[in-house]
C-alpha positions as CSV (number, residue, x, y, z in Angstrom):
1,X,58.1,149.0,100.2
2,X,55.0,151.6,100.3
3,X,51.2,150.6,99.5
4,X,51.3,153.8,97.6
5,X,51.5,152.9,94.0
6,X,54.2,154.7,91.7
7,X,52.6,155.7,88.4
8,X,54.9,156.6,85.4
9,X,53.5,159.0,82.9
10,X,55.5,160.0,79.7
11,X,54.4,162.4,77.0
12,X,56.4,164.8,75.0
13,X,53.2,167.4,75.4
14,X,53.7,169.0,78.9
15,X,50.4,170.4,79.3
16,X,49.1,166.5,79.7
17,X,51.9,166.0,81.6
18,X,50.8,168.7,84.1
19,X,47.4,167.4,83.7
20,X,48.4,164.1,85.0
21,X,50.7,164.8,87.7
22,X,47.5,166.6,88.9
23,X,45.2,164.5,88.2
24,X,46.9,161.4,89.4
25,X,48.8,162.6,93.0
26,X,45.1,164.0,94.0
27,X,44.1,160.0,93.8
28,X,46.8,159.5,95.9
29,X,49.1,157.7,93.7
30,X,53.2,158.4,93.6
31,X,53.4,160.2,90.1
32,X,56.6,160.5,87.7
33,X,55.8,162.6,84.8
34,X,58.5,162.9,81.6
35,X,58.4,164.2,78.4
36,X,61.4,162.0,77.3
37,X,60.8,158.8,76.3
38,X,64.0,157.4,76.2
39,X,64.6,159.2,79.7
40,X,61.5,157.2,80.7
41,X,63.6,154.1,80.1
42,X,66.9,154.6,81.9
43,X,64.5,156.0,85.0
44,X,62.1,152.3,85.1
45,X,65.6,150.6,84.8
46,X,66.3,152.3,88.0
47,X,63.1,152.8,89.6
48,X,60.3,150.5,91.1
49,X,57.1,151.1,89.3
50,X,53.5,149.9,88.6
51,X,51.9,151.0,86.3
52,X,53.2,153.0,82.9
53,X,51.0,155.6,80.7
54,X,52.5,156.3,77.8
55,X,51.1,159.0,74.8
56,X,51.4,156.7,71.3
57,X,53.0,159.6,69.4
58,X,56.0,160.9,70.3
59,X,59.4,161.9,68.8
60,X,62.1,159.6,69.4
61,X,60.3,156.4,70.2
62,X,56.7,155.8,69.7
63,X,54.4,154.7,72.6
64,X,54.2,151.7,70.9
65,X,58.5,151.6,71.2
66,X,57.7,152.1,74.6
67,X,55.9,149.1,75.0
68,X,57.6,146.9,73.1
69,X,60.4,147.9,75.3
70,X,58.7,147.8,78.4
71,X,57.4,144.1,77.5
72,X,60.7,143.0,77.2
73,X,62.6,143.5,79.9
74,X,59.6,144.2,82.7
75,X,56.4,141.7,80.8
76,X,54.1,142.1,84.2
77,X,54.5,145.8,84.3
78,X,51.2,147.5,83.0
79,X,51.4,149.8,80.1
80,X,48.3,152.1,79.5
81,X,48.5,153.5,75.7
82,X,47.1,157.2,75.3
83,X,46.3,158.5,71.8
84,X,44.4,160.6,69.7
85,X,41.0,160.0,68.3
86,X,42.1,159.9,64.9
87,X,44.9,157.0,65.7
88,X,42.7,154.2,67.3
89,X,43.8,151.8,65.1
90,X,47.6,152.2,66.2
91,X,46.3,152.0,69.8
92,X,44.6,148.6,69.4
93,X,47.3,147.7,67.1
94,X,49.3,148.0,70.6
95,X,46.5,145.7,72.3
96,X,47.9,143.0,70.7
97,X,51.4,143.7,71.8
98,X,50.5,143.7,75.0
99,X,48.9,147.2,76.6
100,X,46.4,146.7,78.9
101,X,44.2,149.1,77.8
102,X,44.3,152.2,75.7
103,X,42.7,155.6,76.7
104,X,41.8,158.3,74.1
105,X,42.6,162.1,74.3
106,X,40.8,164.3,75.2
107,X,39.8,162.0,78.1
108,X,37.4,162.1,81.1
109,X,38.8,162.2,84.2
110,X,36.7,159.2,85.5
111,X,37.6,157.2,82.6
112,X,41.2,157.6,83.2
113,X,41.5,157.4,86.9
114,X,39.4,153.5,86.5
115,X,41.5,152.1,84.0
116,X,44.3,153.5,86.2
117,X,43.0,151.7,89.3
118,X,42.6,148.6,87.2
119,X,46.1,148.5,86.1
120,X,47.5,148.8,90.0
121,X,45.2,145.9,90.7
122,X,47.2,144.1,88.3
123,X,49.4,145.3,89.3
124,X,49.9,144.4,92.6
125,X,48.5,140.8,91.8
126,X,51.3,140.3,89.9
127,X,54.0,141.5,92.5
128,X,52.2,139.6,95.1
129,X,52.1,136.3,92.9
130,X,55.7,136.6,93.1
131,X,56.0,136.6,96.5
132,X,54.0,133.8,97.1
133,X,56.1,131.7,94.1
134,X,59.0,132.5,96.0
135,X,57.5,131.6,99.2
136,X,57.3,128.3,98.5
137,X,59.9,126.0,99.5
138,X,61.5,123.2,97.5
139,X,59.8,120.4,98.8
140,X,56.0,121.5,98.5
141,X,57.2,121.6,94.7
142,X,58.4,118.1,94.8
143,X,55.8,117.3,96.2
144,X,53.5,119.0,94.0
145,X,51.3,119.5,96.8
146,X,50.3,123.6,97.1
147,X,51.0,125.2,100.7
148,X,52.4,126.2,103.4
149,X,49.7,126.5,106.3
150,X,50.6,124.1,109.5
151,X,47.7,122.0,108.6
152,X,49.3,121.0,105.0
153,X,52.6,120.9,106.4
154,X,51.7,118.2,109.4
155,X,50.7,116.3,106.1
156,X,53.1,116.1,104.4
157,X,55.4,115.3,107.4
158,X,53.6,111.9,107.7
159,X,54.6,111.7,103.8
160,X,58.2,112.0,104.2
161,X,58.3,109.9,107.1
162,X,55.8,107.0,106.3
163,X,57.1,107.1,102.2
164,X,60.3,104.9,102.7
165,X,58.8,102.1,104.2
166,X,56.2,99.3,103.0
167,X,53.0,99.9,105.2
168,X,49.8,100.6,104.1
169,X,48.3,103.7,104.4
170,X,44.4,105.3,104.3
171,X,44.3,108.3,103.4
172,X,40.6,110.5,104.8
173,X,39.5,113.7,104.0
174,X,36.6,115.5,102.2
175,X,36.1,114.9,98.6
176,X,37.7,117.5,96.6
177,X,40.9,117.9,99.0
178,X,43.7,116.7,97.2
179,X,43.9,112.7,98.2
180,X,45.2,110.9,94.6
181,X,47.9,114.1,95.0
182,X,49.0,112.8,98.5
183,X,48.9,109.3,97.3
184,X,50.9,110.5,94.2
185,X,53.2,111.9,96.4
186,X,54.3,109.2,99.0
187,X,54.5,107.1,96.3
188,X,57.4,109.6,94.1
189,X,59.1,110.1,97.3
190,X,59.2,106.4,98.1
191,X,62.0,103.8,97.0
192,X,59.4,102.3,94.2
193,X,59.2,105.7,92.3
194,X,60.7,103.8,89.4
195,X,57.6,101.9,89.3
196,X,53.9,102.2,88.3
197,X,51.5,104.0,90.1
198,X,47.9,102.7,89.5
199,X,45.1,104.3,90.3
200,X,40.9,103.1,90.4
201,X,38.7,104.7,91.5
202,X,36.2,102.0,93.4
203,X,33.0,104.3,93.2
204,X,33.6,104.1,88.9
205,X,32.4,100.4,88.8
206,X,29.6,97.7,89.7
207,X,30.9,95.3,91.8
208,X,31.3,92.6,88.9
209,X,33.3,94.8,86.6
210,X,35.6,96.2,89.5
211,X,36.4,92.5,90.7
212,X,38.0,92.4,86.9
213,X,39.4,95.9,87.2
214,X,41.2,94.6,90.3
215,X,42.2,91.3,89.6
216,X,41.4,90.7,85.7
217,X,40.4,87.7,84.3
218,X,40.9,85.1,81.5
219,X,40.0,84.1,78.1
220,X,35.9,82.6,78.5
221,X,35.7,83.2,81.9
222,X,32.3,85.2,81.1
223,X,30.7,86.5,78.0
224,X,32.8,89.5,76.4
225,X,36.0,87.8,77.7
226,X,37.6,87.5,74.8
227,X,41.4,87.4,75.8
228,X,43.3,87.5,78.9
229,X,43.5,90.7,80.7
230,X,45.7,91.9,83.6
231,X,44.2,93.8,86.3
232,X,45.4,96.6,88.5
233,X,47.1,94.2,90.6
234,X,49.1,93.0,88.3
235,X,49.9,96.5,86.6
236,X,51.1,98.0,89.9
237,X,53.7,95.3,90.9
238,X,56.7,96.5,91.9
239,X,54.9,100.3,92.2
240,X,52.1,101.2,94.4
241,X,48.0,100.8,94.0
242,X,45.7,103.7,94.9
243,X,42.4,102.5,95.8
244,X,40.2,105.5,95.9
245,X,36.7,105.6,97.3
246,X,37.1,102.5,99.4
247,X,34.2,102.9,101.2
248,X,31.9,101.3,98.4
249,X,33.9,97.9,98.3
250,X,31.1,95.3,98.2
251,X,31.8,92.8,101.4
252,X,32.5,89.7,99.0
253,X,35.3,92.3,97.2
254,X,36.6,93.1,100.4
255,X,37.0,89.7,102.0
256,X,39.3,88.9,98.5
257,X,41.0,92.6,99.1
258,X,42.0,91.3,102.6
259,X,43.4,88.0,101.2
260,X,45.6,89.8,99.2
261,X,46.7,92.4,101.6
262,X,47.8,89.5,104.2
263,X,49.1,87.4,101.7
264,X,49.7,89.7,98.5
265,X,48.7,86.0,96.2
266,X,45.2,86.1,94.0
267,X,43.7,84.9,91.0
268,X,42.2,86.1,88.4
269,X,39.0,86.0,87.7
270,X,38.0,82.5,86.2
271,X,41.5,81.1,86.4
272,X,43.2,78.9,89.1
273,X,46.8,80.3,89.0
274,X,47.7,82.2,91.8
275,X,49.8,85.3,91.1
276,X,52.3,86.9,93.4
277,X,52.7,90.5,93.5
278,X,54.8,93.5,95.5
279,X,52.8,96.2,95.7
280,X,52.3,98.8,98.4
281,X,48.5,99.6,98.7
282,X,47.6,103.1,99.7
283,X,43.2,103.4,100.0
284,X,41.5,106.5,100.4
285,X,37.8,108.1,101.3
286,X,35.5,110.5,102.5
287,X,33.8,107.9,104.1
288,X,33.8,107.2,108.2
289,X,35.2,103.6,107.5
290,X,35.3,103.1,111.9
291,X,31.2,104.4,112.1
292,X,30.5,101.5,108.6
293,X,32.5,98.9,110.8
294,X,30.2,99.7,114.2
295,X,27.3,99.3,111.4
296,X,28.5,96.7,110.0
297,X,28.9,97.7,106.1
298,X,32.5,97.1,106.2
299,X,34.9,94.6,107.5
300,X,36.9,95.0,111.0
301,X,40.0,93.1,109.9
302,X,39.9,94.5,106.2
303,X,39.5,98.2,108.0
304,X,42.8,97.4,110.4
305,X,44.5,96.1,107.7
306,X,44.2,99.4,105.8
307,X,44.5,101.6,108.8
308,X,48.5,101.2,109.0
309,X,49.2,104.8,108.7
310,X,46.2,106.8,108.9
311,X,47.0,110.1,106.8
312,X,43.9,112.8,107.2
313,X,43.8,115.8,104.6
314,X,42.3,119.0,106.2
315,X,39.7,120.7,104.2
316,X,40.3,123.9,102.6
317,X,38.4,126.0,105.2
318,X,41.0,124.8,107.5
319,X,44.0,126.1,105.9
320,X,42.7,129.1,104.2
321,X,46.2,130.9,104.5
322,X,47.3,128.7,101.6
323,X,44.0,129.7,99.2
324,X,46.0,132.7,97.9
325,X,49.2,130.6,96.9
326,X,46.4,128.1,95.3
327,X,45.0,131.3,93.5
328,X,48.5,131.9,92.0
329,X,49.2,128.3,91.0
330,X,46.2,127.8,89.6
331,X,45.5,130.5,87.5
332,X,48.9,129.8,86.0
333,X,48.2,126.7,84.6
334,X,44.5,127.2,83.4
335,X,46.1,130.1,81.9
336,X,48.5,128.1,80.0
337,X,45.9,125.2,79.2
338,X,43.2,127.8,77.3
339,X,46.2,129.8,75.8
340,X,45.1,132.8,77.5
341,X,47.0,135.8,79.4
342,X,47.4,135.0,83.3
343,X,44.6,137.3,84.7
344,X,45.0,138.9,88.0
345,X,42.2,138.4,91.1
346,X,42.1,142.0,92.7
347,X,43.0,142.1,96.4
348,X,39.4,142.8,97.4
349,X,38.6,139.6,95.3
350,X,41.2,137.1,96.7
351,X,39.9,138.3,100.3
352,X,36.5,137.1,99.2
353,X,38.1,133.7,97.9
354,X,39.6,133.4,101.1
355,X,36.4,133.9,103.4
356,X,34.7,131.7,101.6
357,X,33.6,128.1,102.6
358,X,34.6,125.9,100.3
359,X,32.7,122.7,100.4
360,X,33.9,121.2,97.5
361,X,37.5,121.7,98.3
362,X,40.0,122.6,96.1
363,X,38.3,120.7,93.5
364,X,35.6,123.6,94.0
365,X,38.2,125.9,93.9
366,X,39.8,125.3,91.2
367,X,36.5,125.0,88.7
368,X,35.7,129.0,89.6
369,X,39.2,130.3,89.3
370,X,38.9,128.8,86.1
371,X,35.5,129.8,85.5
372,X,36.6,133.2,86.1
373,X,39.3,133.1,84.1
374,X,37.6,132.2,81.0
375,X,34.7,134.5,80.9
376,X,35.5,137.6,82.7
377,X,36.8,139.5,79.6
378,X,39.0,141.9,81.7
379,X,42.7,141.6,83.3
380,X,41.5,142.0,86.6
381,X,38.7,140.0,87.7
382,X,36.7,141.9,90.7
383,X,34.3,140.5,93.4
384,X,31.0,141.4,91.0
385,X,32.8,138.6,88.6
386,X,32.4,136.0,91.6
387,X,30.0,133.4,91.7
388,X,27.0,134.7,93.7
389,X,27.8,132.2,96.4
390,X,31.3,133.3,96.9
391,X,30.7,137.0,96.8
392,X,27.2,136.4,99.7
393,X,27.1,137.9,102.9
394,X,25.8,134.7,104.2
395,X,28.2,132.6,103.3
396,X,31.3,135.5,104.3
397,X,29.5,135.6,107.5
398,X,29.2,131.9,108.5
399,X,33.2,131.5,107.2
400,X,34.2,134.7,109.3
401,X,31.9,133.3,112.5
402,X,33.5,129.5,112.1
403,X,37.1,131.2,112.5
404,X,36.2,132.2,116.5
405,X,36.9,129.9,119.1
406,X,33.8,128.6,120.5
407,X,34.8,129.6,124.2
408,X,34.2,133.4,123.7
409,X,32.3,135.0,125.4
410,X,29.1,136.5,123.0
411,X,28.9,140.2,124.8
412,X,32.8,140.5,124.7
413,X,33.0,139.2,120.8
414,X,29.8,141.2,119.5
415,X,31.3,144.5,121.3
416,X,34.6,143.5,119.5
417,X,33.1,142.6,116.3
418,X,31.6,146.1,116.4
419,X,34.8,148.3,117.3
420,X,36.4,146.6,114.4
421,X,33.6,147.1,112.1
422,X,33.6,151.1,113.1
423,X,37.5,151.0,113.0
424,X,37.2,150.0,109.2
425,X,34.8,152.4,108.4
426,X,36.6,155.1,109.8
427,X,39.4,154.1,107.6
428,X,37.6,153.7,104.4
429,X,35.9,157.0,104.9
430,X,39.5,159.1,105.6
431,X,38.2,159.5,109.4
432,X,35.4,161.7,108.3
433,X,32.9,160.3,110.9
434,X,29.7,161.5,109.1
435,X,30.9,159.4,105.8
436,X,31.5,156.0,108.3
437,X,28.2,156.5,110.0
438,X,26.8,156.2,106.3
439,X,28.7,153.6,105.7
440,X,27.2,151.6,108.9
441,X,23.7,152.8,108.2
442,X,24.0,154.1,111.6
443,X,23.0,158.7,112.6
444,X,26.1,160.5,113.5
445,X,25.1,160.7,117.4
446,X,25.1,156.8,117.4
447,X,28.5,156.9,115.9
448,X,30.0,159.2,118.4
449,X,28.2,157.4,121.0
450,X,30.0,154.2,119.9
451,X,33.4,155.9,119.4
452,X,33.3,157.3,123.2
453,X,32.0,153.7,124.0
454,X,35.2,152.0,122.3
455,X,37.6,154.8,123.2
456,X,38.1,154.9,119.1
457,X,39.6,158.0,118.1
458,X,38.0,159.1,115.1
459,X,41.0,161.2,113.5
């Protein structure tokens, strides 16, 4: 398939028509212009394109016709309305049936050519969604878990092969990384998938009111207990019990954790019965449980007993291949959750997503794509609508450096660094050296200097 996008342009005046093809083929775009509407039709039924320009009034079918039709059979494909001052109204009428934007005649060049280059970003983020949809193999979906770097897929190895038995299993990563979804899934993939999963989160109580949560407690046994309540314990029997945030377990808490663990019998709290329960126990945290042990804020015994099958998520830095299939999911579903049209991230954008650090995970993620989504008022949301964090040099930089392996040699990866640097200028400039030197902030004798240096040819 060519980069070069395919723009289709009908109008029944051929004087625009001419003007387009013109206008349009000198920015290097691949430019079919008709005067038949209906023509236009057959030829998109037969013919890949990206973006459509339609005049609004035309014998025939109207532009708005056109886009109905369009909208139909091809809804991704994006439809750019032109019309004449005096029918505005019938072009924003065609807003609301889905154009992406409306352009009105006589118009200025610039004006055209930038909603034009908008629309391809579109576009393109729409083809490329596709792709990465399709990319996705049937058990990541399952799974629910987004991705297909080596680093997501070594986890979810362990899942498969650890979720058919009974051990328990700790689960460690950064906050923000996805652990309650791997917890989720051993326990859906595991022969209690018919029963509950229960989660708590140990971080969301004092010690007092999470001994409750855990175990619960009878009628009386302190003030405010007013009936008998079943804890978590209880609730997950026959399922599985996600114990998140581990790490702040209070050492009396984790001494009665361990009883149940070895012998899966407790009490609740104020009564005497002991209750029996089948439960698998999967923990997790961001927490170095081995360094609390050596320091002695958590128990040996209680930490080997959880440490069955150790399950570590990598953060998102480390499998940045997969941010872009994140991107897609993502913006799908806070799409559909504000009711608003799927907006597309502009390659430039996504690349800026992807170099970025990510600290908070895909928790972090996930807030600014939505973010985004919400108040950028476009279709196509650009790097100048990125969080000033994202879009930094800084933090590009640091993201790009923490990709090298830390055996190269510095004079050998600077002078690489640099070729590269000077290759892409040259490209973004169309070779002309004088344009890349600008570009590099760098004289024209420097940059032939440099292109001799690299053996670069600059043509």
């Amino acid at each position: 398939m060519s980069d070069t996008a395919r723009i289709l342009v009908i109008d029944d005046e051929k004087n625009y028509l001419m003007v387009m093809q013109a206008l349009l083929s000198d920015a290097g775009y691949e430019v079919t212009a008709l005067n038949d509407p209906e023509m236009a039709l057959h030829f998109l039924e037969e013919s890949e394109v990206d973006v459509v320009i339609t005049d609004m009034k035309m014998p025939k079918l109207s532009g708005k016709e056109v886009l109905q039709s369009v909208k139909k059979s091809w809804p991704d494909l994006p439809v750019l309305i032109m019309t004449a001052f005096g029918s505005i109204e019938s072009a924003v009428e065609a807003m609301r049936y889905g154009a992406f934007d409306y352009i009105t005649k006589p118009f200025a060049n610039d004006e055209m050519l930038l909603s034009v280059h908008n629309a391809v970003e579109l576009s393109k983020a729409h083809r490329q969604y596709k792709i990465l949809q399709e990319s996705l193999e049937e058990r990541y979906s399952t799974h629910h878990i987004i991705g297909k770097s080596k680093a997501i897929r070594d986890t979810l190895s362990i899942v498969d092969r650890v979720a058919q038995s009974r051990s328990t299993v700790l689960i460690t990563g950064e906050s923000g990384t996805g652990k309650e979804l791997v917890a989720r899934a051993i326990h859906f993939s595991s022969p209690r998938k018919e029963g509950p999963f229960v989660s708590v989160n140990c971080m969301a109580f004092n010690a007092g009111v999470l001994e409750s949560e855990l175990f619960g407690h009878e009628k009386g046994s302190f003030t405010g207990a007013v009936a008998t309540r079943r804890g978590r314990f209880e609730q997950a029997d026959h399922g599985t019990l996600f114990l998140d945030e581990i790490g702040e377990l209070s050492m009396d808490l984790q001494v009665k954790l361990l009883r149940v663990l070895q012998e899966r019998v407790f009490e609740r709290v104020g009564g005497a019965e002991s209750i029996s329960i089948d439960i698998r126990v999967v923990a997790a945290t961001n927490r170095n449980l081995a360094k609390m042990v050596e320091e002695g804020t958590f128990r040996e015994d209680l930490f080997y007993r959880l440490n069955v099958v150790q399950i570590p998520i990598p953060p998102l830095r480390e499998r940045r291949e997969d941010i872009p299939l994140l991107i897609a999911h993502f913006g799908e579903k806070i799409a559909e959750d504000n009711g608003i049209p799927v907006k597309a991230f502009s390659i430039e954008a996504q690349n800026y997503l992807s170099g970025y650090e990510w600290p908070g995970n895909i928790r972090q993620l996930q807030n600014v794509l939505e973010r985004c989504m919400v108040m950028v008022p476009g279709a196509v949301i650009g790097v100048d609508d990125l969080p000033p964090e994202i879009r930094g040099e800084e933090s590009q930089f640091k993201s790009a450096v923490d990709l090298l392996p830390v055996e190269l040699n510095l004079a050998d990866t600077l002078d690489r660094i640099e070729a590269a640097l000077i290759k892409r200028a040259l490209v973004r400039s169309d070779f002309v050296q004088a344009h890349a030197a600008e570009l590099l902030g760098i004289s024209r004798s420097l940059m032939q200097y440099k292109l001799k240096k690299y053996n670069i040819t600059g043509h």
